[in-house]
BAFI-3210 file (N, C-alpha, C; in Angstrom, 3 decimals, decimal comma, padded with zeros to 6 digits):
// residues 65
n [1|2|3|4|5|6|7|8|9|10|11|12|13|14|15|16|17|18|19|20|21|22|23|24|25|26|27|28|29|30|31|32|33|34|35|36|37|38|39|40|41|42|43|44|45|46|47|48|49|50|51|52|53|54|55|56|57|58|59|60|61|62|63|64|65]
n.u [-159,750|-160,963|-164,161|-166,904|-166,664|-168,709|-171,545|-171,956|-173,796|-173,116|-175,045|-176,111|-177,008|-179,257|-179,123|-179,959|-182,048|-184,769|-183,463|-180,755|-179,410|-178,134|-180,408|-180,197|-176,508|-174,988|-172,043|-170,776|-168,167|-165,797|-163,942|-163,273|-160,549|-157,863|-157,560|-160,376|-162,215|-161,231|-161,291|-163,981|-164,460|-163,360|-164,636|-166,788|-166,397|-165,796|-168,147|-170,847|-173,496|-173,637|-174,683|-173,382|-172,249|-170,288|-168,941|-167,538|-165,954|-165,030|-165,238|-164,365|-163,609|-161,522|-160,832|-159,001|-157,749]
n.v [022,683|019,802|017,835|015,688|012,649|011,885|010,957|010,702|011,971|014,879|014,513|016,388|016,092|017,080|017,966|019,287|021,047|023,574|024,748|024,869|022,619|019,745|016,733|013,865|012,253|010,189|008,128|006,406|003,541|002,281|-000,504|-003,060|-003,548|-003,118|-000,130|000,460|-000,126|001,144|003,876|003,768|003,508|005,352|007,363|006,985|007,553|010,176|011,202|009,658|009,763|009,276|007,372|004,766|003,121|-000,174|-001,275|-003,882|-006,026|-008,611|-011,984|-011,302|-009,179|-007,106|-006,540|-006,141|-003,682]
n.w [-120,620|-120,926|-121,855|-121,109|-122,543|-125,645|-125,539|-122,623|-119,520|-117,808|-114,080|-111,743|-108,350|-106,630|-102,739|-100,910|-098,947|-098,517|-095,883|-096,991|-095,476|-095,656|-096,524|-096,413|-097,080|-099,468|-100,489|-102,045|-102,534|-105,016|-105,097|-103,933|-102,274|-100,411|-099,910|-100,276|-098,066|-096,483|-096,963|-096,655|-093,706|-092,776|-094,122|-092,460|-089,837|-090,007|-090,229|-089,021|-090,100|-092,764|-095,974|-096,717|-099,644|-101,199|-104,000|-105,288|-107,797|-107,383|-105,985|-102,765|-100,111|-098,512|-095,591|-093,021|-092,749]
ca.u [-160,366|-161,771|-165,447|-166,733|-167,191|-169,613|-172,669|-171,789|-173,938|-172,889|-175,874|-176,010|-178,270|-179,594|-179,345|-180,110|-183,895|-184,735|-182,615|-179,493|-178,767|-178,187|-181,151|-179,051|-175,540|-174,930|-171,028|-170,209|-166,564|-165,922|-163,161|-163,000|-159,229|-157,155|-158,212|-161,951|-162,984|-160,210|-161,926|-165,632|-164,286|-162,692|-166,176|-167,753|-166,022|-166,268|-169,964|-171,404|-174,762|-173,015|-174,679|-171,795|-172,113|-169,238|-168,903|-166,102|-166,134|-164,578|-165,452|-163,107|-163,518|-160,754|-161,651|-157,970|-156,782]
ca.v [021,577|018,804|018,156|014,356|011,846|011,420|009,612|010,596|013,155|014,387|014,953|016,899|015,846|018,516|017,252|020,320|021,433|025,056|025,433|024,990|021,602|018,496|015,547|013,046|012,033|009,278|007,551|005,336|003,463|001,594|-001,274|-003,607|-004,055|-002,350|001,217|001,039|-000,251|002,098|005,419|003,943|003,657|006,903|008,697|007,059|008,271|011,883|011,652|008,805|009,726|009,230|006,043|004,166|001,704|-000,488|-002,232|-005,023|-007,415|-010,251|-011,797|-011,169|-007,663|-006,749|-005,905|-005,884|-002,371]
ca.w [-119,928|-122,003|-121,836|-121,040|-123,547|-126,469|-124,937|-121,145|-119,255|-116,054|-113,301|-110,175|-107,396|-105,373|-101,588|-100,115|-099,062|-098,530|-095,387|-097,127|-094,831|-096,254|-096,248|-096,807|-097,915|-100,066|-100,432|-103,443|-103,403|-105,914|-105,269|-102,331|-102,041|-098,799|-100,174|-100,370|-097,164|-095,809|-096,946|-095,966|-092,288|-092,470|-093,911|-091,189|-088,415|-090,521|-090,536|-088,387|-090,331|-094,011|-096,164|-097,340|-100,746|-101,697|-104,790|-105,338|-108,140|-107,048|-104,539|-101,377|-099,946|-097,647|-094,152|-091,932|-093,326]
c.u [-161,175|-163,062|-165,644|-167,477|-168,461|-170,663|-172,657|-172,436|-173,669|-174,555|-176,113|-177,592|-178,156|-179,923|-179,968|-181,345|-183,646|-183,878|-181,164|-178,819|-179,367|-179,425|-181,074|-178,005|-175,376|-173,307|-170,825|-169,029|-166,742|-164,266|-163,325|-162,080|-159,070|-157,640|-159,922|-162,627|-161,892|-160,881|-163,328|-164,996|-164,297|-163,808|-166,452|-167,717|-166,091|-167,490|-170,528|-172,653|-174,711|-173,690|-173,349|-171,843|-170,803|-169,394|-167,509|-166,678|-165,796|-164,847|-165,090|-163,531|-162,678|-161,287|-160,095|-157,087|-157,724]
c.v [020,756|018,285|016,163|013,816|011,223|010,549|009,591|011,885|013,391|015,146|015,198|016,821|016,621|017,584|018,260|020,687|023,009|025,488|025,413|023,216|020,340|017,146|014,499|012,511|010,829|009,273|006,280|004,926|002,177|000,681|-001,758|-003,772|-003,152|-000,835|001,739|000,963|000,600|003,421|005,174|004,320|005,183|007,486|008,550|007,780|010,159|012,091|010,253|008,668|009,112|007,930|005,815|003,050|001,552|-001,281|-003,013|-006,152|-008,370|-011,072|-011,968|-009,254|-007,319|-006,004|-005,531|-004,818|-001,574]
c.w [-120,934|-121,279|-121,828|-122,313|-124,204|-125,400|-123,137|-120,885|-118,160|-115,184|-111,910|-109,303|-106,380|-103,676|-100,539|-099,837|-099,059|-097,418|-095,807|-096,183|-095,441|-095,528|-096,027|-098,014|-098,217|-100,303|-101,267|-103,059|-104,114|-105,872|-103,793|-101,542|-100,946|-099,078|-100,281|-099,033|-096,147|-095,614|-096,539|-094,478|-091,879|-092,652|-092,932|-089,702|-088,684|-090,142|-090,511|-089,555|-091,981|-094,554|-096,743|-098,180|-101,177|-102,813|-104,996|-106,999|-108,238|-106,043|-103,090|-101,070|-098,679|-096,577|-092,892|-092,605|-092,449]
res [x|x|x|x|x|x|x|x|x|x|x|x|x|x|x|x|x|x|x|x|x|x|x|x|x|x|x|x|x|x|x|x|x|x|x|x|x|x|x|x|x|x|x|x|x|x|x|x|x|x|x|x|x|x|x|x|x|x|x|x|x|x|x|x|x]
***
């Protein structure tokens, strides 16, 4: 398994308190096209409670998928 690149660290954010249940979840996607606002929907309906950030950089973000 190769190891990530020079100058990259990776960092794990503890979400968990002492009972073991999550405080809250956080949701990154990263593209706006027919696939990003595809999988927010879908978390949401996974986990109503879920935040959900999208980034796009262009600016159009597909919404009829």
């Amino acid at each position: 398994m190769q190891g990530l690149p020079e100058g990259i660290q990776k960092k794990e954010l503890n979400i968990y308190g002492d009972e073991g249940m999550a405080k809250h979840e956080k949701l990154v996607i990263i593209g706006g096209s027919a696939g990003g606002p595809s999988a927010a929907a879908r978390a949401k309906r996974v986990n109503p409670n879920l935040e959900v950030t999208m980034f796009e950089q262009g600016r159009f973000v597909s919404y009829g998928s």
